[in-house]
VEXZA-281081 format. One line per 8 residues: number of its first residue (from 1); their letters; for each residue x, y, z of N, C-alpha, C, O, CB. Coordinates in nm, 4 decimals, decimal comma. Glycine has a CB too. Example, Ala and Ser with C-alpha at 12.3 -4.5 7.8 and 13.67 -1.06 7.14 Angstrom:
1 = as = 1,3190:-0,5690:0,7800:1,2300:-0,4500:0,7800:1,3200:-0,3300:0,7800:1,4236:-0,3319:0,8465:1,1308:-0,4473:0,9046 ~ 1,2850:-0,2250:0,7080:1,3670:-0,1060:0,7140:1,2900:0,0030:0,7870:1,3409:0,1138:0,8039:1,4084:-0,0598:0,5725
END
This chain:
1 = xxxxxxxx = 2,7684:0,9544:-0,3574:2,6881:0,8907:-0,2570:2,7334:0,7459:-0,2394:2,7345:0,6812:-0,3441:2,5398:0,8980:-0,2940 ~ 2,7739:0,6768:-0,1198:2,8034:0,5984:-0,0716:2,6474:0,4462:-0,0878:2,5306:0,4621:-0,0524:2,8544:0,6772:0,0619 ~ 2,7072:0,3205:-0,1488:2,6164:0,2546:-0,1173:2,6021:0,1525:-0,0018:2,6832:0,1513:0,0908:2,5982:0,2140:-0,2102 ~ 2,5444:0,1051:-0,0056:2,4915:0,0117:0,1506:2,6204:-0,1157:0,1047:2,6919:-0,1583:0,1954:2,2507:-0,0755:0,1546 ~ 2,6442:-0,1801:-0,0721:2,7320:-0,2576:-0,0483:2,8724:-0,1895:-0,0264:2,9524:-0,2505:0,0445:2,7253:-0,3467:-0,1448 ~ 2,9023:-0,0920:-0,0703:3,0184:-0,0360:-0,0272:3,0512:-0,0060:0,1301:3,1685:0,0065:0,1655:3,0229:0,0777:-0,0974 ~ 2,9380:0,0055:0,2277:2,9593:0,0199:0,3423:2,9825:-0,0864:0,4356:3,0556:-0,0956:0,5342:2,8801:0,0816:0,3721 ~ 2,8816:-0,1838:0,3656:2,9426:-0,3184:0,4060:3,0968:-0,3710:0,3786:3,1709:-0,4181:0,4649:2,8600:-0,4124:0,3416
9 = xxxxxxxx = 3,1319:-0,3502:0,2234:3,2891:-0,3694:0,1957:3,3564:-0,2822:0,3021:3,4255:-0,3654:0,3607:3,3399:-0,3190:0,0349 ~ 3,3751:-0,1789:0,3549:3,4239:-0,1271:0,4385:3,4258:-0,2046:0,5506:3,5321:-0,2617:0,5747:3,3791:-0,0248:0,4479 ~ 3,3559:-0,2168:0,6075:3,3597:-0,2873:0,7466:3,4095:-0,4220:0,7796:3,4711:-0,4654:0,8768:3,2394:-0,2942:0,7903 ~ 3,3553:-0,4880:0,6462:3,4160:-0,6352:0,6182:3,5867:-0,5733:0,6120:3,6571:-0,6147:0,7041:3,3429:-0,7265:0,4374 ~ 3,6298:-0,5132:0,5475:3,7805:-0,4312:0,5473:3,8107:-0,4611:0,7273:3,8795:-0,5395:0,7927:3,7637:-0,2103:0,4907 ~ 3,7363:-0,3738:0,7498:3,8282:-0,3116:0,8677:3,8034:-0,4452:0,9759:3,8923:-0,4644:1,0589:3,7628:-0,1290:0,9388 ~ 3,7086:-0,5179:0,9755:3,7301:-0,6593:1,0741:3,8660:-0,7349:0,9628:3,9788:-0,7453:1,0109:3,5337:-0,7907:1,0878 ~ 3,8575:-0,7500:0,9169:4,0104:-0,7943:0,7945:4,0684:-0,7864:0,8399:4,1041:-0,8880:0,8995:4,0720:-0,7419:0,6783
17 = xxxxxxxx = 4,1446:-0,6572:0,8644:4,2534:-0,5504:0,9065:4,2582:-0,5738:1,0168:4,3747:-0,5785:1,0563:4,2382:-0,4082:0,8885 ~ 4,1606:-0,5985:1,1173:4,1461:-0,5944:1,3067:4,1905:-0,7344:1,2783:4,2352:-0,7559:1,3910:3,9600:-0,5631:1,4187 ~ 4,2105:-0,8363:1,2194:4,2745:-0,9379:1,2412:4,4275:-0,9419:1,2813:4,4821:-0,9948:1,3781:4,2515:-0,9979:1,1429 ~ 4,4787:-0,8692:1,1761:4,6140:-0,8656:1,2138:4,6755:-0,7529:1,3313:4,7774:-0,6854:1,3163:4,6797:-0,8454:1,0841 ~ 4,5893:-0,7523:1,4452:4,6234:-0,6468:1,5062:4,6723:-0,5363:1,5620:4,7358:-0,5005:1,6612:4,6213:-0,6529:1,5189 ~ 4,6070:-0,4814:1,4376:4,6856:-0,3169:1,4020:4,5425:-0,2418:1,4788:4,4265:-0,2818:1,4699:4,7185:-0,2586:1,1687 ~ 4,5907:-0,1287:1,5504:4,5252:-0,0133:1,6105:4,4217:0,0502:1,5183:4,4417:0,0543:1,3969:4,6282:0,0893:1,6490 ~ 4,3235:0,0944:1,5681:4,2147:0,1379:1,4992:4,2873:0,2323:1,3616:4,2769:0,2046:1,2422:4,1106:0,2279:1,6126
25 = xxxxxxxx = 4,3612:0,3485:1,4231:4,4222:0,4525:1,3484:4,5103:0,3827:1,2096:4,5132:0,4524:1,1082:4,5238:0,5382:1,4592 ~ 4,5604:0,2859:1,2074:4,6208:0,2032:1,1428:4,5522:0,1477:1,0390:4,6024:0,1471:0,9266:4,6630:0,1238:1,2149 ~ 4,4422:0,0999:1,0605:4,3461:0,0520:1,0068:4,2577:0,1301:0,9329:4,2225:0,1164:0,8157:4,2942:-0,0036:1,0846 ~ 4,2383:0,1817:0,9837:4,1213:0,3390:0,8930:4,2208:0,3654:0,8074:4,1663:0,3573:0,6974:4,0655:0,5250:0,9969 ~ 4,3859:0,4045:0,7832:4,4335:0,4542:0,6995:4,4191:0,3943:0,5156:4,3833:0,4530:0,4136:4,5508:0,4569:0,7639 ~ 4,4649:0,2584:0,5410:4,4101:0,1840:0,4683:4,3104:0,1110:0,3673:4,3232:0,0593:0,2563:4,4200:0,1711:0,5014 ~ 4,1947:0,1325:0,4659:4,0463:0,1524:0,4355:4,0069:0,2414:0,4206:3,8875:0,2364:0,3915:3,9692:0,1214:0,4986 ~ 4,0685:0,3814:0,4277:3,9815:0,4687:0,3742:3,8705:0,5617:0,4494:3,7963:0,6472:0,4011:3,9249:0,3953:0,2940
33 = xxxxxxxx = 3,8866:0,5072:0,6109:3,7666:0,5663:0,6898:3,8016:0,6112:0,7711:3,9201:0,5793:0,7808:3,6720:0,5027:0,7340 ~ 3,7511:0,7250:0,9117:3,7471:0,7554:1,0114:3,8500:0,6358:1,1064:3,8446:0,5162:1,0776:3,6030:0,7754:1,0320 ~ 3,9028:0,6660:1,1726:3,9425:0,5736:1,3067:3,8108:0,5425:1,4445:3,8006:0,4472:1,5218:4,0862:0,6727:1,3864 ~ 3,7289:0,6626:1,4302:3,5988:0,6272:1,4797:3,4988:0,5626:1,4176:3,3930:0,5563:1,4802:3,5474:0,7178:1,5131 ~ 3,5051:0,4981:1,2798:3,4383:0,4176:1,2339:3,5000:0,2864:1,2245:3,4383:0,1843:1,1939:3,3977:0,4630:1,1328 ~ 3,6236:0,2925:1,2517:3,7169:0,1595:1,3011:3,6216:0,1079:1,4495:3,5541:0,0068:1,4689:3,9218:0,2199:1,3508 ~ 3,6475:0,2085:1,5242:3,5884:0,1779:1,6558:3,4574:0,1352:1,6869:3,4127:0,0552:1,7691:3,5986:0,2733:1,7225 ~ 3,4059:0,2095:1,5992:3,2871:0,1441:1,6279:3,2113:0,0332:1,5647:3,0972:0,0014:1,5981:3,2179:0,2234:1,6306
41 = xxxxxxxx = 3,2832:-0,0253:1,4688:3,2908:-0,1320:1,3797:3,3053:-0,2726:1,4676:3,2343:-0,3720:1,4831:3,4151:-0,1051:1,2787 ~ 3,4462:-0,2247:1,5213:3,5051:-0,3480:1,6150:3,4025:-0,3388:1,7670:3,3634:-0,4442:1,8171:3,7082:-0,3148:1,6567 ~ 3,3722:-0,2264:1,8196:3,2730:-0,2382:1,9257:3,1437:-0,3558:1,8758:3,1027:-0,4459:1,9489:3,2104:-0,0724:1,9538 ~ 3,1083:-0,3357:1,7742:2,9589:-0,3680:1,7391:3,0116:-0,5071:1,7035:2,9389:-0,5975:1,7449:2,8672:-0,2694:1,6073 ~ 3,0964:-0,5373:1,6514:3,1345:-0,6860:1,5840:3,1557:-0,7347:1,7456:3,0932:-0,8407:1,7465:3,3039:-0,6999:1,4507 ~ 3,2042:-0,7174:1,8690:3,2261:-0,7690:1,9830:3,0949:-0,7779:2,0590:3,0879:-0,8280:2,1712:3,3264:-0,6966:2,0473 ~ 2,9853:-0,7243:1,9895:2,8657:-0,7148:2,0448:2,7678:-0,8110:1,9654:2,7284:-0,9103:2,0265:2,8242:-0,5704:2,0465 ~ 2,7267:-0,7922:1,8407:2,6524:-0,8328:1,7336:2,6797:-0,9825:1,6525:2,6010:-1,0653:1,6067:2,6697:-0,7227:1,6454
49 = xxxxxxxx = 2,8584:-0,9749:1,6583:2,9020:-1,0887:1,5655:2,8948:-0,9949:1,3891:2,8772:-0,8794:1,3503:2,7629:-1,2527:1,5890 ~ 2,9256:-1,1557:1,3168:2,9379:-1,0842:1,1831:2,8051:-0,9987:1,1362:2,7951:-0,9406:1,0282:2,9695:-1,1967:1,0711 ~ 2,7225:-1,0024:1,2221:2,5678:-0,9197:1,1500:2,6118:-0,7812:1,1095:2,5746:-0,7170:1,0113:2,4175:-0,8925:1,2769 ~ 2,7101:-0,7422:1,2167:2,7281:-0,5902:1,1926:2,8135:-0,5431:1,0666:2,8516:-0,4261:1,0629:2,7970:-0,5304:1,3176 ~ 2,8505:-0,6488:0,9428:2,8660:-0,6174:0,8306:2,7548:-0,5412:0,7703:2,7511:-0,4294:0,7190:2,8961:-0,7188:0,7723 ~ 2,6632:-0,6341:0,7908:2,5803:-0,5425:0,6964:2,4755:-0,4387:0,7800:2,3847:-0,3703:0,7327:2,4881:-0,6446:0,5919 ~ 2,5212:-0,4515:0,9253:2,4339:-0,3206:0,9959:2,2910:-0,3732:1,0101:2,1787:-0,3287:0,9861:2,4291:-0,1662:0,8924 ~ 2,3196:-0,4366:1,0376:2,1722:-0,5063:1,1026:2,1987:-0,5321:1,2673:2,3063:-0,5477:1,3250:2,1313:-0,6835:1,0175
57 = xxxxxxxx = 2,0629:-0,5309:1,3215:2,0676:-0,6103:1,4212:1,9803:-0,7159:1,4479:1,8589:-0,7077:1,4668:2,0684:-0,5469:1,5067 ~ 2,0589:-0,8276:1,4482:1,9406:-0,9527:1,4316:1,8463:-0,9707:1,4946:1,7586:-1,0458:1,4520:1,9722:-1,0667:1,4444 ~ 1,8310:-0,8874:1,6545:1,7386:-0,9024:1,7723:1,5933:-0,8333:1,6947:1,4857:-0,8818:1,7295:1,8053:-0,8068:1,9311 ~ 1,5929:-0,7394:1,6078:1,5009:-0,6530:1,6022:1,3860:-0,7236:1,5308:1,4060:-0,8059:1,4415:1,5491:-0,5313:1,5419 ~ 1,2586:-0,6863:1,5758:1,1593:-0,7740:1,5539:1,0719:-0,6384:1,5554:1,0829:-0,5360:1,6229:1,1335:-0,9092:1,6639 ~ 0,9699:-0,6819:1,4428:0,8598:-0,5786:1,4194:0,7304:-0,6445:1,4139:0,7270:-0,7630:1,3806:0,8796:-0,4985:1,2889 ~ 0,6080:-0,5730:1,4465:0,5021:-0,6271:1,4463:0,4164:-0,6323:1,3318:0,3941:-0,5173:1,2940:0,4522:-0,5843:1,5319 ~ 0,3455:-0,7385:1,2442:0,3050:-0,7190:1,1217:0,1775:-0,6046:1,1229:0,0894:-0,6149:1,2082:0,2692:-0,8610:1,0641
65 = xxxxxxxx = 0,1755:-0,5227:1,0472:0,0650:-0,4217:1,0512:-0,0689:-0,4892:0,9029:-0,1837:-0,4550:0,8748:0,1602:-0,2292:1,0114 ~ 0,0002:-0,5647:0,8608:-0,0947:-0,6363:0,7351:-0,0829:-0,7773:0,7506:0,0132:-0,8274:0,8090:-0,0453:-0,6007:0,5725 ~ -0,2097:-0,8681:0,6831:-0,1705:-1,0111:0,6836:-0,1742:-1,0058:0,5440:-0,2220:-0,9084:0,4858:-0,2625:-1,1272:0,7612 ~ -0,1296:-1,0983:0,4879:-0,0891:-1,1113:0,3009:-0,1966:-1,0850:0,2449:-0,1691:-1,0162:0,1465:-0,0409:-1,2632:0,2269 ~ -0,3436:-1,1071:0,2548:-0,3649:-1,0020:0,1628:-0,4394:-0,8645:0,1611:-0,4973:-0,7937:0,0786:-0,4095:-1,0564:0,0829 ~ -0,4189:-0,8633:0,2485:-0,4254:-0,6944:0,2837:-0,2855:-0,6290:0,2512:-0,2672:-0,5177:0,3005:-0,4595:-0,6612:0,4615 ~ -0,1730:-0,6893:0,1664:-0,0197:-0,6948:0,1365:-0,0774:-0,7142:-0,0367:-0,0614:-0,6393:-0,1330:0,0964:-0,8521:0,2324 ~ -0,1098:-0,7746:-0,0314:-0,1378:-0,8112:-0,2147:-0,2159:-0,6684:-0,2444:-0,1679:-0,5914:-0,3276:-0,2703:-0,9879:-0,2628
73 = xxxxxxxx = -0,3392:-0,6351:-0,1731:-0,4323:-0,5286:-0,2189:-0,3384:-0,4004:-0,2059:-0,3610:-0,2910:-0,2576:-0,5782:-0,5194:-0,1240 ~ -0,2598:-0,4249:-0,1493:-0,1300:-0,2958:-0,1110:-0,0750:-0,2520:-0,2324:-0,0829:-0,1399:-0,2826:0,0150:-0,3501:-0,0152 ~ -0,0050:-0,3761:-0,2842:0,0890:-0,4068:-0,4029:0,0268:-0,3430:-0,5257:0,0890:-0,2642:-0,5969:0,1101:-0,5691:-0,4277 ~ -0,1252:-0,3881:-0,5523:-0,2241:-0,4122:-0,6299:-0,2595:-0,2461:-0,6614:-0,2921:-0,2071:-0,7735:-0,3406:-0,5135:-0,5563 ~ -0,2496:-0,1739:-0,5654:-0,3087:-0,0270:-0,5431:-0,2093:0,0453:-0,5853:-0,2377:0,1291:-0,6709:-0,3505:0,0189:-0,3974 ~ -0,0530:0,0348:-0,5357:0,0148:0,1150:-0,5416:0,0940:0,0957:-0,7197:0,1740:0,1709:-0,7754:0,0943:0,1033:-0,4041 ~ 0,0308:-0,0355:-0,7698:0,1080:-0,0553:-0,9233:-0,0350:0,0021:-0,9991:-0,0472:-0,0391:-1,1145:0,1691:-0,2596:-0,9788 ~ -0,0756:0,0352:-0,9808:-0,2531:0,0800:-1,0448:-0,2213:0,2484:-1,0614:-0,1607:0,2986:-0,9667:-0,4297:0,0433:-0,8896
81 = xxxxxxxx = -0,2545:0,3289:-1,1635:-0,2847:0,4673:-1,1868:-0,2964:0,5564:-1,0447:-0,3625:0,5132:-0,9503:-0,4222:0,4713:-1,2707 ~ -0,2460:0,6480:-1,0406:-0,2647:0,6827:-0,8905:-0,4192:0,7855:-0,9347:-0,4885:0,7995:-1,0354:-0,0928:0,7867:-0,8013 ~ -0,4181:0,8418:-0,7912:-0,5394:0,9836:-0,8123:-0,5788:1,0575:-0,9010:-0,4829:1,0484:-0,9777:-0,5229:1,0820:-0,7566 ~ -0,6660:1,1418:-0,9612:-0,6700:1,2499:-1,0155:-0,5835:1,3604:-0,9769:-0,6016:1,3907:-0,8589:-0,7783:1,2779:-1,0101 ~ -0,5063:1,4224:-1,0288:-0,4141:1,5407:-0,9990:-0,3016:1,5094:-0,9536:-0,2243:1,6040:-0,9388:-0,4592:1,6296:-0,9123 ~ -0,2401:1,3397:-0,9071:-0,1492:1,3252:-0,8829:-0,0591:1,2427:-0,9778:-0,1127:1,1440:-1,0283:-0,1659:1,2985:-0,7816 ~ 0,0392:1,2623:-1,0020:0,1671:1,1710:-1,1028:0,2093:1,0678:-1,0464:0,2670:0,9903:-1,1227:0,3076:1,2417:-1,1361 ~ 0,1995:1,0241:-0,8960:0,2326:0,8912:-0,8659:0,1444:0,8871:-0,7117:0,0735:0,9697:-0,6543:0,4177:0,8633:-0,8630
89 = xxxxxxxx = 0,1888:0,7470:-0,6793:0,0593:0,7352:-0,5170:0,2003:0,7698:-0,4224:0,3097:0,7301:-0,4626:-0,0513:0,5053:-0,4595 ~ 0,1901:0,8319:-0,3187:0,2682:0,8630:-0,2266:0,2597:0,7840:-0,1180:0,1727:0,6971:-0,1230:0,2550:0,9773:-0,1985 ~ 0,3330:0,7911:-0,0115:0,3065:0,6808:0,0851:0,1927:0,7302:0,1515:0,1103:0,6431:0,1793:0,4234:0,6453:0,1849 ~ 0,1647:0,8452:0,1847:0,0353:0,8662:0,2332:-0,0924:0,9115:0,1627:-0,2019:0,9309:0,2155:0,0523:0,9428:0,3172 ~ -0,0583:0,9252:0,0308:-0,2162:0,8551:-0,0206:-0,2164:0,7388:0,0021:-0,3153:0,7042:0,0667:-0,2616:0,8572:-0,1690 ~ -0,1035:0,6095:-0,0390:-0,1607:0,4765:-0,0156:-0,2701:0,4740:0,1327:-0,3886:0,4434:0,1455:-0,0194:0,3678:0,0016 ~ -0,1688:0,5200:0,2270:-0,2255:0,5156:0,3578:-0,3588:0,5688:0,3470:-0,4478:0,4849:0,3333:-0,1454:0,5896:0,4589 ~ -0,3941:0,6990:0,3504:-0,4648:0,7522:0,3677:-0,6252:0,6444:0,2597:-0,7429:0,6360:0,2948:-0,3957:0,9013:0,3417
97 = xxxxxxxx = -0,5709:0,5944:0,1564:-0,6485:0,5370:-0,0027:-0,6958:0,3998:0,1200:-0,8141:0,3871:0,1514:-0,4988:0,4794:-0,2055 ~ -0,5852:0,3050:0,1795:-0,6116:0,2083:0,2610:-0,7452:0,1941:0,3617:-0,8320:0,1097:0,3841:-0,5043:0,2090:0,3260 ~ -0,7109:0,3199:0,4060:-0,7557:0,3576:0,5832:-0,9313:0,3672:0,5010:-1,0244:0,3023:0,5486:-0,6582:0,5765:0,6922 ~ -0,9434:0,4280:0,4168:-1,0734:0,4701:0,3165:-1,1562:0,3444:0,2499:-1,2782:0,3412:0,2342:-1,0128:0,5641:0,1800 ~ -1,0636:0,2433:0,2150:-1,0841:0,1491:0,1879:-1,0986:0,0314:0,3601:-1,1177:-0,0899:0,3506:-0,9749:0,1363:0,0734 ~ -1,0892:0,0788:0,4507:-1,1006:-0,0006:0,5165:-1,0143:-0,1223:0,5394:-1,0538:-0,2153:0,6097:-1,1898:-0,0144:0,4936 ~ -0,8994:-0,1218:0,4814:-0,8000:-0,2160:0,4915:-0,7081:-0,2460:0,6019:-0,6539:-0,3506:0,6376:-0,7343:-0,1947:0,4045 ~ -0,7057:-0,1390:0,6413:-0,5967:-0,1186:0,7702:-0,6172:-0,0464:0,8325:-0,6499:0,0593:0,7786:-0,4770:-0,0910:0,7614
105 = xxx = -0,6125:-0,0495:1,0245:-0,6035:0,0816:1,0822:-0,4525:0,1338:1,1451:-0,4015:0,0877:1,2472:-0,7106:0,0804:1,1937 ~ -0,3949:0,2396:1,0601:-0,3576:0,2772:1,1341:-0,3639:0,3683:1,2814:-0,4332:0,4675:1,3042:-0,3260:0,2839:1,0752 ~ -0,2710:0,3017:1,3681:-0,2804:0,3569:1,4881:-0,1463:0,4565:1,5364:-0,1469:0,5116:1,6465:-0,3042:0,2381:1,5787
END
């Protein structure tokens, strides 16, 4: 299984490699990857900048669904003994444990 820093080392590779301007196919040999992951490496770096090392996109913005401490009581719940009959809290007992507790609505 491939990790997130190894995928980043890859890509950081292949903008490397796109320096000295060698053809996608050229480049993947080297590195180890697809020539369509060349491509789409160098597409996204002509789009994104260096963000697309690590596969992000910097535009993306999310809306907070908790304020901190409705985040602490989160933390607080899910490091605490879970249920009767269960071996750990799942994401939807938390949810479901939350919504019961009145902490959050999900919508």
């Amino acid at each position: 299984m491939r990790t997130r820093r190894y995928e980043d080392n890859t890509r950081a590779r292949i903008l490397l490699t796109a320096d000295d301007g060698l053809t996608d196919p050229e480049i993947s040999e080297p590195v180890g990857c697809h020539p369509k992951t060349v491509a789409n490496t160098r597409k996204a770096y002509c789009e994104r900048g260096l963000a697309v090392i690590h596969h992000r996109k910097p535009d993306r913005e999310y809306d907070r669904k908790m304020d901190g401490n409705a985040e602490a009581r989160l933390i607080r719940l899910a490091c605490s003994d879970p249920p009767e009959g269960h071996a750990r809290w799942t994401l939807h007992l938390l949810a479901d444990e939350l919504v019961a507790l009145d902490e959050i609505d999900f919508e």
